[in-house]
Structures are given as structure tokens and as C-alpha cells.
ZADO-1210 file (C-alpha; in nm, 4 decimals, padded with zeros to 6 digits):
<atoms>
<atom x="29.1468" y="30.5514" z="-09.5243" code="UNK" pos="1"/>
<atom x="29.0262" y="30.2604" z="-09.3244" code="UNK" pos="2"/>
<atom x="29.2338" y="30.2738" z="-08.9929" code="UNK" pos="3"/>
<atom x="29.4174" y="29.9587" z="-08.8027" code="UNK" pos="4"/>
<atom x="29.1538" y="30.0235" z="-08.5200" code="UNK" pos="5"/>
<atom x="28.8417" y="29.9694" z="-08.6979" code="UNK" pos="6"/>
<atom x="29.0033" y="29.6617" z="-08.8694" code="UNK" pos="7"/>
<atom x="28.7572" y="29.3229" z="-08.7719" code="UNK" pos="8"/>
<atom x="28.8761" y="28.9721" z="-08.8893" code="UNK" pos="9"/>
<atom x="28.7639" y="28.9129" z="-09.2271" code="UNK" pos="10"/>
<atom x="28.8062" y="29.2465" z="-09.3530" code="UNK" pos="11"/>
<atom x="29.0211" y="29.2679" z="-09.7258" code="UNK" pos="12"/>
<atom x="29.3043" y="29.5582" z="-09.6776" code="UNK" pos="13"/>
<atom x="29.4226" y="29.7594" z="-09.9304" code="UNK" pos="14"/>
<atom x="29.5643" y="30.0444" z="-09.7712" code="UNK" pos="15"/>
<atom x="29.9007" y="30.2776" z="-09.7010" code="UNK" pos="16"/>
<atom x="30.0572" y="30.1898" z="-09.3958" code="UNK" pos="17"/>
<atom x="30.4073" y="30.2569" z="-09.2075" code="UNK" pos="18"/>
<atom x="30.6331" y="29.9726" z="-09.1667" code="UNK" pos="19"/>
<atom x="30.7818" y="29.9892" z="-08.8231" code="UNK" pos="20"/>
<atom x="30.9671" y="29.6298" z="-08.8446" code="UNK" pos="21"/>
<atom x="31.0201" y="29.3692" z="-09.1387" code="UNK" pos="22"/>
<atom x="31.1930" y="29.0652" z="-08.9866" code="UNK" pos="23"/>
<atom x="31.2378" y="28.7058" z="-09.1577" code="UNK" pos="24"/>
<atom x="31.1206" y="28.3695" z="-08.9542" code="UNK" pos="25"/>
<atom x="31.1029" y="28.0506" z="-09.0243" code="UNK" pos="26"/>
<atom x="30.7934" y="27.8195" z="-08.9591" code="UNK" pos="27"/>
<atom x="30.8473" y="27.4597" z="-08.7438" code="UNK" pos="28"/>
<atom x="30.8183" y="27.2977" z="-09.0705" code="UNK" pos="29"/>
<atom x="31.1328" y="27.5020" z="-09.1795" code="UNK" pos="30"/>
<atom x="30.9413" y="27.7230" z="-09.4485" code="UNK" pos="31"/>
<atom x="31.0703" y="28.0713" z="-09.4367" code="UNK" pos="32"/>
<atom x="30.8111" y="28.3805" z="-09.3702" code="UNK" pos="33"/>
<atom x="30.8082" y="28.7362" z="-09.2531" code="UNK" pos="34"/>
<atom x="30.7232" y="28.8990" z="-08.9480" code="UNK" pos="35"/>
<atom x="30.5859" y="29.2881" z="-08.9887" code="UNK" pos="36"/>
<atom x="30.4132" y="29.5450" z="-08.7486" code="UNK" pos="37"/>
<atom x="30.2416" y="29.7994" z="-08.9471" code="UNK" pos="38"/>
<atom x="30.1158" y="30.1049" z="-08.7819" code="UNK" pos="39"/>
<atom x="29.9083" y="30.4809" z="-08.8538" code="UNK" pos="40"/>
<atom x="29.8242" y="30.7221" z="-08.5958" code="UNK" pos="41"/>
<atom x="29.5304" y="30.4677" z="-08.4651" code="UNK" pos="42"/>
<atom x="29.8077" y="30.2134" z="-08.3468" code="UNK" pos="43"/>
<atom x="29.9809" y="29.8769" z="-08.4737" code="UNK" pos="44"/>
<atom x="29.8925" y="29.5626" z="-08.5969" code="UNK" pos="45"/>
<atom x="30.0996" y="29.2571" z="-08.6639" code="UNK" pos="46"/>
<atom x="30.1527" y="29.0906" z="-09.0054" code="UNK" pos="47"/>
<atom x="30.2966" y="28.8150" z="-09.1694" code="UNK" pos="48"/>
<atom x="30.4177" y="28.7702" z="-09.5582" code="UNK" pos="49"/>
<atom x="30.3777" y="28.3590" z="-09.5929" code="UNK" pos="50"/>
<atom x="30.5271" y="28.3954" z="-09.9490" code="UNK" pos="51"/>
<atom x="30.7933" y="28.6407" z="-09.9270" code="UNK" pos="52"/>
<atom x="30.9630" y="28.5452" z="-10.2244" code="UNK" pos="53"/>
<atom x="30.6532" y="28.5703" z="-10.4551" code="UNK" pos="54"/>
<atom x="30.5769" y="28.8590" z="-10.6941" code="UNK" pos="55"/>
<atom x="30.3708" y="29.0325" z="-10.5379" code="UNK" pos="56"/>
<atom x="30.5816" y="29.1142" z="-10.2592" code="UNK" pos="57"/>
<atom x="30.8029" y="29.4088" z="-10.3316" code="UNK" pos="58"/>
<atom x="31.1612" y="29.5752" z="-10.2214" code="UNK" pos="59"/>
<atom x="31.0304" y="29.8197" z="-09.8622" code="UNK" pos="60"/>
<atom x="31.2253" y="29.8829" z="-09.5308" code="UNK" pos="61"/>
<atom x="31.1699" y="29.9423" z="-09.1652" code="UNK" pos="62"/>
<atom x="30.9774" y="30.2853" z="-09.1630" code="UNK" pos="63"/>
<atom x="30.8874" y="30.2595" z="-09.5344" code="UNK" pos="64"/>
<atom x="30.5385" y="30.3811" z="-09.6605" code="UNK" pos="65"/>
<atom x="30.3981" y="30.0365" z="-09.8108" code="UNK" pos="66"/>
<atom x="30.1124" y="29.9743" z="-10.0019" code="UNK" pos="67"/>
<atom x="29.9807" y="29.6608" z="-09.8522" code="UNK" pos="68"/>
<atom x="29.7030" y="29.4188" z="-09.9780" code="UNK" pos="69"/>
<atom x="29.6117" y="29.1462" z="-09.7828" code="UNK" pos="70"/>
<atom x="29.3011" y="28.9667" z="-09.4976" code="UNK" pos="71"/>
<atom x="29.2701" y="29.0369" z="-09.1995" code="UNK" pos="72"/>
<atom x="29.2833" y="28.7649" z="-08.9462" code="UNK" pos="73"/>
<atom x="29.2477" y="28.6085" z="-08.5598" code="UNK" pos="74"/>
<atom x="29.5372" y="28.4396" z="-08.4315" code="UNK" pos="75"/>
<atom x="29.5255" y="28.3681" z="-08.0239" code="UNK" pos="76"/>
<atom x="29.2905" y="28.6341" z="-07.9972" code="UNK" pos="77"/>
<atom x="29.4888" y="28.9303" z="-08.1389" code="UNK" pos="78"/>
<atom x="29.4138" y="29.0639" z="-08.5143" code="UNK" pos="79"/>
<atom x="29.7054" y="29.0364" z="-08.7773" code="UNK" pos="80"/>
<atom x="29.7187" y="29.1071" z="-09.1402" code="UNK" pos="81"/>
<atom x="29.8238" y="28.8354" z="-09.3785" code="UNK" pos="82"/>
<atom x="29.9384" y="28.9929" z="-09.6708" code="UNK" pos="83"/>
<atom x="29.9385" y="28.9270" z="-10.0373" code="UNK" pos="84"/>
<atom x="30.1056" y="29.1977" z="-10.2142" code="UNK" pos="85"/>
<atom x="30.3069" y="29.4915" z="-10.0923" code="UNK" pos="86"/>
<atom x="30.4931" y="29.7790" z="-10.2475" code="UNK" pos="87"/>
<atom x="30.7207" y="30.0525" z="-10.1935" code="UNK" pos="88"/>
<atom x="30.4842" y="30.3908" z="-10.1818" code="UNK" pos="89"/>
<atom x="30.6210" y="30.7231" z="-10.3679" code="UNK" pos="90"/>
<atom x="30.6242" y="31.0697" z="-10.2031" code="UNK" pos="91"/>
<atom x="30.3144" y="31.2111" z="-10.2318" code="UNK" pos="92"/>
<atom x="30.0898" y="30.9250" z="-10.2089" code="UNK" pos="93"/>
<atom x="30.0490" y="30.9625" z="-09.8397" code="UNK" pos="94"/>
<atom x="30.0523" y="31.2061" z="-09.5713" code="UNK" pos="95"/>
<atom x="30.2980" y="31.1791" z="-09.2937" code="UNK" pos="96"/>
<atom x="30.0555" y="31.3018" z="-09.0151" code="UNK" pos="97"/>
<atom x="29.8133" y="30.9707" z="-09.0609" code="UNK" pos="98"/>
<atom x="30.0927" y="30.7625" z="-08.9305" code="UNK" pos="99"/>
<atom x="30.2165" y="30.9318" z="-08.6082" code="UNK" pos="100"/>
<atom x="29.9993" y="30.8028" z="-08.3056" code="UNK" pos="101"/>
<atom x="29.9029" y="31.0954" z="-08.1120" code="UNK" pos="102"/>
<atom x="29.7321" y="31.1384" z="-07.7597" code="UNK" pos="103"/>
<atom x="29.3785" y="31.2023" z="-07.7458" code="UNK" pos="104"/>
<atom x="29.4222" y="31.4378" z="-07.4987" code="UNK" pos="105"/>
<atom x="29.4208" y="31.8425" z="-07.5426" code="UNK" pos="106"/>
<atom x="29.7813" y="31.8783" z="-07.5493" code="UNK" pos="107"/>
<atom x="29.7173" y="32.2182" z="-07.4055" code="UNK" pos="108"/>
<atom x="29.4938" y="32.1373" z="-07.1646" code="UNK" pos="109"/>
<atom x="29.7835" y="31.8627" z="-07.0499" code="UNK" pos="110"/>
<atom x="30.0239" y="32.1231" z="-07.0165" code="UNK" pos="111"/>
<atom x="29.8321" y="32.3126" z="-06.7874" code="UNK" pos="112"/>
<atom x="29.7429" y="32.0283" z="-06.5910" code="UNK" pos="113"/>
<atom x="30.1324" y="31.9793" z="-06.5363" code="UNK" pos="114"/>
<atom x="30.1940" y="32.3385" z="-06.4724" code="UNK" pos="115"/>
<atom x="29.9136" y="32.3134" z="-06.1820" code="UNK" pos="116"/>
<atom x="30.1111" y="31.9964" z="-06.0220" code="UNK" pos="117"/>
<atom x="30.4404" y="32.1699" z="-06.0390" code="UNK" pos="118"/>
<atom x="30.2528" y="32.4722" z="-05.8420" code="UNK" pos="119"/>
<atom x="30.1313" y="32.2403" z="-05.6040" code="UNK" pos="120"/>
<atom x="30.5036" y="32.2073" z="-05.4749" code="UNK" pos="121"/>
<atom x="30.5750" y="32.4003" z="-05.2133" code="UNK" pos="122"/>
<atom x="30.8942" y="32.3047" z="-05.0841" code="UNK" pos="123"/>
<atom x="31.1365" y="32.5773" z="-05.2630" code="UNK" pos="124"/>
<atom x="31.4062" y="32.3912" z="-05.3531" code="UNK" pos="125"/>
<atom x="31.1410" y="32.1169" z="-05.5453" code="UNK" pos="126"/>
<atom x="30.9638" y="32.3623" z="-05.7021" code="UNK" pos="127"/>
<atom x="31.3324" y="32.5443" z="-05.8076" code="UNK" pos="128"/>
<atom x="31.4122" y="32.2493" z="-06.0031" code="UNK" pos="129"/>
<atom x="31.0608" y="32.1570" z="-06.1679" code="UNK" pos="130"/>
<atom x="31.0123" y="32.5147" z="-06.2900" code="UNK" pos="131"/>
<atom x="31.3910" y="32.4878" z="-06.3993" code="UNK" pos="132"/>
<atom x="31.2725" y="32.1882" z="-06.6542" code="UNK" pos="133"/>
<atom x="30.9289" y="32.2173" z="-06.6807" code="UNK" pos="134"/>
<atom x="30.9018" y="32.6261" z="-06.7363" code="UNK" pos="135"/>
<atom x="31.2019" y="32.7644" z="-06.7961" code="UNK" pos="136"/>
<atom x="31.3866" y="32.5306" z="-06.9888" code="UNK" pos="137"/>
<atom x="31.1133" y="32.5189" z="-07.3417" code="UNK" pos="138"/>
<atom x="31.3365" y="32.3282" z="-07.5615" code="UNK" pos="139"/>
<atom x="31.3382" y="32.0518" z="-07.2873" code="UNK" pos="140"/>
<atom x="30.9461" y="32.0887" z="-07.2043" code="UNK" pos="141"/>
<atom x="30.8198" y="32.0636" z="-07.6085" code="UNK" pos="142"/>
<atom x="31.0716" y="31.7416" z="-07.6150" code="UNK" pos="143"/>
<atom x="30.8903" y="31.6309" z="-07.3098" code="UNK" pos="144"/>
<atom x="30.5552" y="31.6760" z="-07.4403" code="UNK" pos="145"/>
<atom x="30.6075" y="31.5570" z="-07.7599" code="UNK" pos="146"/>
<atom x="30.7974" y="31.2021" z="-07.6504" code="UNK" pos="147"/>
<atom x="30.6131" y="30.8973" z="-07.5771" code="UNK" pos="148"/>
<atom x="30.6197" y="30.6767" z="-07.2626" code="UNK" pos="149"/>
<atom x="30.7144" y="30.3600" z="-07.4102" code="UNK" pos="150"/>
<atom x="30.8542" y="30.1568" z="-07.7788" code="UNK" pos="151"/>
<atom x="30.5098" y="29.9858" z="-07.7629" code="UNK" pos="152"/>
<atom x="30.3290" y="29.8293" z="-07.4130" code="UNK" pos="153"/>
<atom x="30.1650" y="30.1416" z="-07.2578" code="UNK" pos="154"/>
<atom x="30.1591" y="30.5628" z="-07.3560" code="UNK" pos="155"/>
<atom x="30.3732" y="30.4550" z="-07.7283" code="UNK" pos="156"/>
<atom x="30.2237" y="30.7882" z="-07.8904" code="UNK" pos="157"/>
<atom x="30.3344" y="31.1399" z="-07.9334" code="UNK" pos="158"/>
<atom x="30.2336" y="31.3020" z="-07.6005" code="UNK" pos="159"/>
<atom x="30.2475" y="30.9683" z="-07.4081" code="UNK" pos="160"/>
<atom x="30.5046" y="31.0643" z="-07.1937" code="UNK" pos="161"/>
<atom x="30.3355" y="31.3628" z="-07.0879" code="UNK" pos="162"/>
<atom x="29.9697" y="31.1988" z="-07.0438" code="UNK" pos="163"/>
<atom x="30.1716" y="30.8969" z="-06.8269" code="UNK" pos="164"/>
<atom x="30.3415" y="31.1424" z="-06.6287" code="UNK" pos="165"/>
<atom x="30.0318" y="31.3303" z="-06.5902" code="UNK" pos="166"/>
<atom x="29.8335" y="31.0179" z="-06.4955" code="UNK" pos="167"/>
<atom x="30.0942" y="30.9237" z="-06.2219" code="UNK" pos="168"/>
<atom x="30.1235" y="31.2722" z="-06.0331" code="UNK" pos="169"/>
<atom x="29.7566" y="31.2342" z="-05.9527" code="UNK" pos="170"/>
<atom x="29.7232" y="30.8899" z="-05.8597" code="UNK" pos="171"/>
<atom x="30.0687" y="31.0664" z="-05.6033" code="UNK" pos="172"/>
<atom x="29.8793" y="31.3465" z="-05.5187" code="UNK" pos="173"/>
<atom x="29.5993" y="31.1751" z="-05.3967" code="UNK" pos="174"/>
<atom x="29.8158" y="30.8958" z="-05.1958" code="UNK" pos="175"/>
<atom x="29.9507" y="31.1907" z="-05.0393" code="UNK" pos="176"/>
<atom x="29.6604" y="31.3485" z="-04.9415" code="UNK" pos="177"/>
<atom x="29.5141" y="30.9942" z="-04.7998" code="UNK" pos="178"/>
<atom x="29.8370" y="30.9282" z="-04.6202" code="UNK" pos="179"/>
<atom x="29.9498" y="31.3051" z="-04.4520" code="UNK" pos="180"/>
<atom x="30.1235" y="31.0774" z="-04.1562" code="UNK" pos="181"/>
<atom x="30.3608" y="30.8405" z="-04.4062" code="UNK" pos="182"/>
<atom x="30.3889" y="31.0380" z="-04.7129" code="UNK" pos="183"/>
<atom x="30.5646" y="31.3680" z="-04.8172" code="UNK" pos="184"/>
<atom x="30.3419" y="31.5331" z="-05.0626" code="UNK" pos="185"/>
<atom x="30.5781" y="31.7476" z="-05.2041" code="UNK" pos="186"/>
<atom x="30.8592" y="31.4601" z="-05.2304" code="UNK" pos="187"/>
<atom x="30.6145" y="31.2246" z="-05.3893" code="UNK" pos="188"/>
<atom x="30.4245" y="31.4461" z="-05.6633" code="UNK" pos="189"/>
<atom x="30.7810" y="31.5896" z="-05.7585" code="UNK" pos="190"/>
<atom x="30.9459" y="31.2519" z="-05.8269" code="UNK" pos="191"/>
<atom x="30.5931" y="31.1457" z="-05.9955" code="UNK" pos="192"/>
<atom x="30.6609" y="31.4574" z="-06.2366" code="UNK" pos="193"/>
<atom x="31.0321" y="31.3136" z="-06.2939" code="UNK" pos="194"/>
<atom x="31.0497" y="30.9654" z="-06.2827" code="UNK" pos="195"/>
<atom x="31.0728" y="30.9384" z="-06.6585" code="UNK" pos="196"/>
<atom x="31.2048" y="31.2266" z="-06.7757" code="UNK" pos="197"/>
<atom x="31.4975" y="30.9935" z="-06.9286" code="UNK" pos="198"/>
<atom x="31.2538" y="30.8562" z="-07.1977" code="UNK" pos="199"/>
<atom x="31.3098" y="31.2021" z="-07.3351" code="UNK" pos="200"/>
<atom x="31.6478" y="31.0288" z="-07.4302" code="UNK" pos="201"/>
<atom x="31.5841" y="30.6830" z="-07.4220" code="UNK" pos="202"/>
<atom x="31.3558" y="30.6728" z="-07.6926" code="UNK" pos="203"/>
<atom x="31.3975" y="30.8524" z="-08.0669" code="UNK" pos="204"/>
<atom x="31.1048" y="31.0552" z="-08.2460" code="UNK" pos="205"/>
<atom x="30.8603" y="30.9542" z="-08.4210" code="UNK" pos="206"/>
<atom x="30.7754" y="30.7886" z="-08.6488" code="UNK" pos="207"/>
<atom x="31.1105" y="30.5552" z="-08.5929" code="UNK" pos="208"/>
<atom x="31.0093" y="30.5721" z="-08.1547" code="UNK" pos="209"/>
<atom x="31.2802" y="30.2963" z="-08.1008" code="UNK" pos="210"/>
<atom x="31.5774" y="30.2990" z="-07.8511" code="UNK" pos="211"/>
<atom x="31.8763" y="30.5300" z="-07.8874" code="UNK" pos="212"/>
<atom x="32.2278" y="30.4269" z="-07.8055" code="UNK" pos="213"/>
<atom x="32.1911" y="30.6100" z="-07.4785" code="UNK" pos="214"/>
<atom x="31.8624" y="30.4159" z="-07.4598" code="UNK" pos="215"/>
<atom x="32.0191" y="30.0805" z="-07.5250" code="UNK" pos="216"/>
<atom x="32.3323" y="30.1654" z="-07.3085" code="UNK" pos="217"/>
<atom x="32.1792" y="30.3125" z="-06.9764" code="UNK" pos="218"/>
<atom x="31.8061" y="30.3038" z="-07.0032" code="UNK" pos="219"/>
<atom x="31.5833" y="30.5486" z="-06.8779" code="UNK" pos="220"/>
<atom x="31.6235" y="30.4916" z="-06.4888" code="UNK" pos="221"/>
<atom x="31.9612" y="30.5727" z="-06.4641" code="UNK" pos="222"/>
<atom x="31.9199" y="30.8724" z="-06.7460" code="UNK" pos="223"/>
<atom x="31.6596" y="31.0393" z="-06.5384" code="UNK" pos="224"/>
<atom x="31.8111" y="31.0188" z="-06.2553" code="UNK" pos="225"/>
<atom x="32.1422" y="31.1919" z="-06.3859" code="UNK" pos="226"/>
<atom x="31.9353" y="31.4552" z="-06.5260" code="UNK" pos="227"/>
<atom x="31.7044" y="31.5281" z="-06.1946" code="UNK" pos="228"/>
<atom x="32.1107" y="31.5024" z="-06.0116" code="UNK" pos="229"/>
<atom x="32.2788" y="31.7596" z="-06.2523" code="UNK" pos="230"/>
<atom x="31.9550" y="31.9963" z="-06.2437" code="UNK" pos="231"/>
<atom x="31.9612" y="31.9712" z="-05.8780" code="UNK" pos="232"/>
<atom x="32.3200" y="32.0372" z="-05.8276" code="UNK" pos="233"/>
<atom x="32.2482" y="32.4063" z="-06.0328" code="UNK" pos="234"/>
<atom x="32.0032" y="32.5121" z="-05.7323" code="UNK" pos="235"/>
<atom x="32.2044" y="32.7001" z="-05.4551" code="UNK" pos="236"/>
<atom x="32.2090" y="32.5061" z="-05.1332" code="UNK" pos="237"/>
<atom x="31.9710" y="32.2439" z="-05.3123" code="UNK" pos="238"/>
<atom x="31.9383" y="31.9899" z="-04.9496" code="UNK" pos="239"/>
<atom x="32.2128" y="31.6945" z="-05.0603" code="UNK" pos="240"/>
<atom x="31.9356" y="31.4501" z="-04.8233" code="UNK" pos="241"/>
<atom x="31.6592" y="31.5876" z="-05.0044" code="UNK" pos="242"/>
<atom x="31.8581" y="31.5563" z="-05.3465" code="UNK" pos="243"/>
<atom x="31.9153" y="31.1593" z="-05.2567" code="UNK" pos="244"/>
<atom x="31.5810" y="31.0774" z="-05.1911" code="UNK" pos="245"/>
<atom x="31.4251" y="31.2587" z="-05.4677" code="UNK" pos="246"/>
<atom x="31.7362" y="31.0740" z="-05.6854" code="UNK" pos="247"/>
<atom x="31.6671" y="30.7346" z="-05.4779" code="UNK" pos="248"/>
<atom x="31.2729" y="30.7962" z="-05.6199" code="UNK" pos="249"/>
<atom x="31.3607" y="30.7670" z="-05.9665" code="UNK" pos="250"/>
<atom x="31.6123" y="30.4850" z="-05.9141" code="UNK" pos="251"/>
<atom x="31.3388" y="30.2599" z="-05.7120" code="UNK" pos="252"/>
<atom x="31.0413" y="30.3636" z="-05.9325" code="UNK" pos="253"/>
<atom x="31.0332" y="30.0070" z="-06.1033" code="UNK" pos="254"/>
<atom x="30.9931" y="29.8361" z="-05.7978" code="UNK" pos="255"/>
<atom x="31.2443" y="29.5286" z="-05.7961" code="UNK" pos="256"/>
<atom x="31.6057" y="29.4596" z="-05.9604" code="UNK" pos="257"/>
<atom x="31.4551" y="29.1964" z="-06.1768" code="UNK" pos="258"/>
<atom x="31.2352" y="29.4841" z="-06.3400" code="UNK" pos="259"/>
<atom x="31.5428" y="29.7205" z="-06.3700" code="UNK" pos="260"/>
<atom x="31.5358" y="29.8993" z="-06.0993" code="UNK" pos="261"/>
<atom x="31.8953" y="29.9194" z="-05.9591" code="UNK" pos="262"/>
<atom x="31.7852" y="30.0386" z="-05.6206" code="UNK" pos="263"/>
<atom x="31.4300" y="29.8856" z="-05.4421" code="UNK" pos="264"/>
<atom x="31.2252" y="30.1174" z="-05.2303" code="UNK" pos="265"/>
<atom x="31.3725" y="30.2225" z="-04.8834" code="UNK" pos="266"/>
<atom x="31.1278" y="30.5548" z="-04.8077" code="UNK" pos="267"/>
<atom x="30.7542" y="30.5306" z="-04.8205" code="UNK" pos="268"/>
<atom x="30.7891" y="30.7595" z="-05.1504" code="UNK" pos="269"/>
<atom x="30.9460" y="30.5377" z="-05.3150" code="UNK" pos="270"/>
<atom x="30.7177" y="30.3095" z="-05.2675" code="UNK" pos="271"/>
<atom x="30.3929" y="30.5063" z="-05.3434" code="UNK" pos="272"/>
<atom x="30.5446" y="30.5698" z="-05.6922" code="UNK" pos="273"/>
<atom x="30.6232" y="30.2643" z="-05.7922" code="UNK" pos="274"/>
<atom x="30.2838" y="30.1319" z="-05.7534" code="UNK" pos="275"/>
<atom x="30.1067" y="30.4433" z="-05.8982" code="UNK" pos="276"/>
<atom x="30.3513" y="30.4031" z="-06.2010" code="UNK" pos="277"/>
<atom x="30.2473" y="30.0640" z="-06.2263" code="UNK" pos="278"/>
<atom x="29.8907" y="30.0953" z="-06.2164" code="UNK" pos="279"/>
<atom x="29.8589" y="30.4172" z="-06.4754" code="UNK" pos="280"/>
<atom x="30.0979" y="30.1793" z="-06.6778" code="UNK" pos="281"/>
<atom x="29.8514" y="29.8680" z="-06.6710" code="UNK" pos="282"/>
<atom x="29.5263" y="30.0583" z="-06.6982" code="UNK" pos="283"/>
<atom x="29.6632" y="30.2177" z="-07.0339" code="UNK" pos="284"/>
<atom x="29.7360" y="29.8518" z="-07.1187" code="UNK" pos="285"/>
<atom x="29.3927" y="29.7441" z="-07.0296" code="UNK" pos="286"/>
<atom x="29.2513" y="30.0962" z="-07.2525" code="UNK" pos="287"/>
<atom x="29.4839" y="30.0128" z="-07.5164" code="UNK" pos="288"/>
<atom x="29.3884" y="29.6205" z="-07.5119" code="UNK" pos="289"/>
<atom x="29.0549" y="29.6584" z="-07.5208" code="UNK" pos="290"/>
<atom x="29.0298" y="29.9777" z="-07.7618" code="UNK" pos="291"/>
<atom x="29.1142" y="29.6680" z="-08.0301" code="UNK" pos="292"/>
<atom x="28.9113" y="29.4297" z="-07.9053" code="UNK" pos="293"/>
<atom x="28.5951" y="29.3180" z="-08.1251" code="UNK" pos="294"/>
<atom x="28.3138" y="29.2074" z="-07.8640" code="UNK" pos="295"/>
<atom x="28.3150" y="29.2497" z="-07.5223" code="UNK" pos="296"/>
<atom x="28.3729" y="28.9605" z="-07.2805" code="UNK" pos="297"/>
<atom x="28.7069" y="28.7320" z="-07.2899" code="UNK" pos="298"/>
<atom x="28.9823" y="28.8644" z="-07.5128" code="UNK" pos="299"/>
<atom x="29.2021" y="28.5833" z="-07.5069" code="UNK" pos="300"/>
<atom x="29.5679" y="28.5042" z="-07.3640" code="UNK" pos="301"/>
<atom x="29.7743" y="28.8424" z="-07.2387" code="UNK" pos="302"/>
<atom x="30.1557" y="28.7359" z="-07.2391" code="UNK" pos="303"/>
<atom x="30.1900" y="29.0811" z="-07.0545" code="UNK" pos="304"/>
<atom x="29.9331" y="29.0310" z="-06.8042" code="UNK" pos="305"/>
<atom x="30.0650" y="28.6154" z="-06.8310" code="UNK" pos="306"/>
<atom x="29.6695" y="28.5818" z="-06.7701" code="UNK" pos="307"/>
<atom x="29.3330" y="28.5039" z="-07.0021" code="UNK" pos="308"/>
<atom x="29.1980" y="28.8898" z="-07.0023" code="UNK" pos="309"/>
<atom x="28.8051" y="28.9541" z="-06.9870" code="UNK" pos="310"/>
<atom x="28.6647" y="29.2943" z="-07.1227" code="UNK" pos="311"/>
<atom x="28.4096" y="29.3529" z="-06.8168" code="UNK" pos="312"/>
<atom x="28.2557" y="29.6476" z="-07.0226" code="UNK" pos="313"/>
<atom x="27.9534" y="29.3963" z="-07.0992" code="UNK" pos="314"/>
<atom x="27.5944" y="29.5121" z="-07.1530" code="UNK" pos="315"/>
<atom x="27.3815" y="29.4436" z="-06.8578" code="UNK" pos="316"/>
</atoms>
């Protein structure tokens, strides 16, 4: 199997893949096309059916198994597949486990990493409540370590969530360390370990890894911080300040309204975790992004990034 990341413009496909979207468009010259993304456990790849209404385009849905044919393509720097022929596969002629991204991380060696950051809590009623969800509670910690961190952008693989979270209780740790005067090491790594414990029911397993109603209704903010709230509220004289600003953490961790944070930072915490959240977010991005690219040097346009993006890992 040849997978989406070693894909190069020019290359013929014929291969299996999962279809995670199939949406109709329409050119400027009014000509009707598809949109797909295809994915395996590499990552995604845009396509486009210019005929859809020729023969060799079959009957397949959203998280079908298709057969696709097709070339392989450049279009504002990003690869897509334009494909000829596609088909409906049968049961059998593929195996699940090629199609579900997965971190390339140990997961075990992850776990223990988040195990040691719970342990390096020392205030009792924080460490109560992270050993209450993070140890004690196993159905809620194997959901936790098997979700992803996002529907696509940054961490959208099985054990995303847990290598994100991972990612941003270090970058917290070590703010806290550099900062003893402003920062509360305890506060910070704790609300690093929680701030997105609501993706856990935001976002649905794999391979479908798309919104839930909850997802759609509340978003993962407000879920998470309901769920750190109610876990808190089970301690026994669990600090009601301490409770708020641990809450207020989660609720600012996005930084600004406009980026759906309903509250913006008022304590230095709040603060330190929004921007370590943002930068473990963007360096993925930049891993991700450049894990695809073909040559070194400029990649082309970024809408995320709104910039022209240049791969600096150049020889010499």
C-alpha cells in the first residue's frame, strides 16, 4: 500500500482509501464537481471528481472504503488527488487498522509521562481531582488516551489528545519553574492537564472523528470546564477560590472571545496556558505541514497561518 504521505505530484493512485467527506461544488463556470478528503493512518489528502456523473465513478459515502484511481496533483502548493474512477470496496478487501491515524508516540511511555505530571502536583486538593480522572477513573483515562485533539488542524489522530495535553503540561511546567514569583506551578500544570478534557466529548471515535451534538451544541471549553466543576465539587472541602480559578483556566485557555473563549485571562495562569496551548498547537501544525511537504524551502500560502510558510529545514 502506497500511503497519502509518500504521495509526490505526478504519482498514478490506485489504492484503498477511507472517505471522510464527499461534498458536491460547482466550478465559476457553473460545471458541477466533487469535493473529497481521503485519509489512512498516514493522514488526509484532498480530492476532486471533475466528472462525477461519468462511469467510472461509482455509488460510496462519507466513511466508505473506496477504491480510488486517479493523479496526483499541486494546487496552491498543497497535493490533491484528481480522480478517475472510484468504487465502493467489499469487506475484506481492506484492513480497518491502515486507516486510523495514530500517534507516533509510545502510548505507554505517554501515559507515564502524564502520570509523572499529575505527581508533580502537590497541592492536595489538585492532585485529589487529577488522580480522580486520570487514575482512578480507567474508563475515562483509555477514552482520554485514545481521543484526538482536534477534527483536522493540529493532534487529529488517535492519541492526539493525550500527546497535546502532554506537550502543553511541559511547556507549563517549565513557565512555572522560570516564573516562581508570578506563576502557581501547581495551578498551571493542573489546568494544562485539563484544559481539553471536553474533546473527550466533543469529538466522536474514529474513524468518523467529527463533532457530536454535545460537540456542536457547547464545544469543548464549556464541556471541560463542567467536567473539571462536577469532579471538583466530589472532593471534600475542595477550596471554592481555588475551584474558580482552576474553572476560570479552562474557560480563558483560548485566549480571546473571538477565538471562543467565553472568559479572557484575568490570573497570570490563565495566561501562561493559553499561550503554551497555542504554541504546542502551531508547532504540530508546522510538523504536520511540513511532514507533507516535497522539498524543503517555501511551501506555499497557509490560510491557517494567513502567511506564505518556508520549511527552514534546508541543507546547509
Amino acid at each position: 500500500m502506497k500511503y497519502i504521505r509518500d504521495l509526490k505530484e505526478g504519482d498514478r493512485v490506485s489504492e484503498i482509501y477511507l472517505c471522510k467527506t464527499r461534498n458536491p461544488a460547482v466550478t465559476k463556470n457553473g460545471k458541477p464537481y466533487e469535493t473529497l478528503i481521503l485519509q489512512d493512518k498516514t493522514g488526509q489528502i484532498d480530492a476532486k471528481v471533475w466528472e462525477p456523473h461519468s462511469e467510472g465513478i461509482g455509488e460510496f459515502q462519507p466513511l466508505d472504503y473506496v477504491d480510488i484511481f486517479g493523479e496526483v496533483t499541486s494546487f496552491n502548493g498543497a497535493l490533491q488527488i484528481s480522480v478517475k474512477r472510484a468504487r465502493t470496496c467489499r469487506e475484506g478487501e481492506y484492513n480497518p487498522s491502515d486507516y486510523v491515524p495514530v500517534s507516533p508516540r509510545d502510548a505507554g511511555e505517554m501515559k507515564k509521562e502524564l502520570l509523572s505530571l499529575v505527581d508533580s502536583v502537590k497541592n492536595k486538593y489538585l492532585h485529589q481531582l487529577l488522580r480522580a480522572l486520570f487514575v482512578e477513573d480507567e474508563a475515562f483515562l483509555s477514552l482520554f488516551c485514545r481521543s484526538s485533539a482536534a477534527k483536522s488542524v493540529h493532534h487529529g489522530f488517535v492519541g492526539g489528545l493525550l500527546e497535546h495535553t502532554l506537550g502543553v503540561g511541559h511547556l507549563c511546567a517549565h513557565l512555572a519553574e522560570t516564573y516562581p514569583d508570578v506563576l502557581n506551578h501547581d495551578l498551571l500544570v493542573s489546568a494544562a492537564l485539563l484544559h481539553d478534557i471536553g474533546k473527550t466529548r466533543e469529538l466522536s471515535a474514529f474513524p468518523e472523528n467529527d463533532y457530536t451534538d454535545a460537540g456542536q451544541f457547547l464545544g469543548h471549553i464549556y464541556i471541560g470546564a463542567r467536567m473539571t466543576e462536577e469532579a471538583a465539587k466530589k472532593i471534600n472541602d475542595f477550596p471554592p477560590l481555588l475551584r474558580d480559578e482552576l474553572v476560570h483556566c479552562i474557560l480563558a485557555h483560548h485566549g480571546k472571545l473571538e477565538y471562543g473563549s467565553p472568559k479572557k485571562p484575568a490570573i497570570p495562569e490563565a495566561l501562561a496556558l493559553n499561550y503554551a496551548d497555542e504554541i504546542d498547537a502551531k508547532m504540530e501544525t508546522f510538523k504536520e505541514l511540513f511532514a507533507h511537504s516535497q522539498t524543503p524551502g517555501w511551501q506555499g500560502f497557509n490560510r491557517l497561518f494567513d502567511s506564505h510558510i518556508f520549511d527552514t529545514r534546508v541543507e546547509g
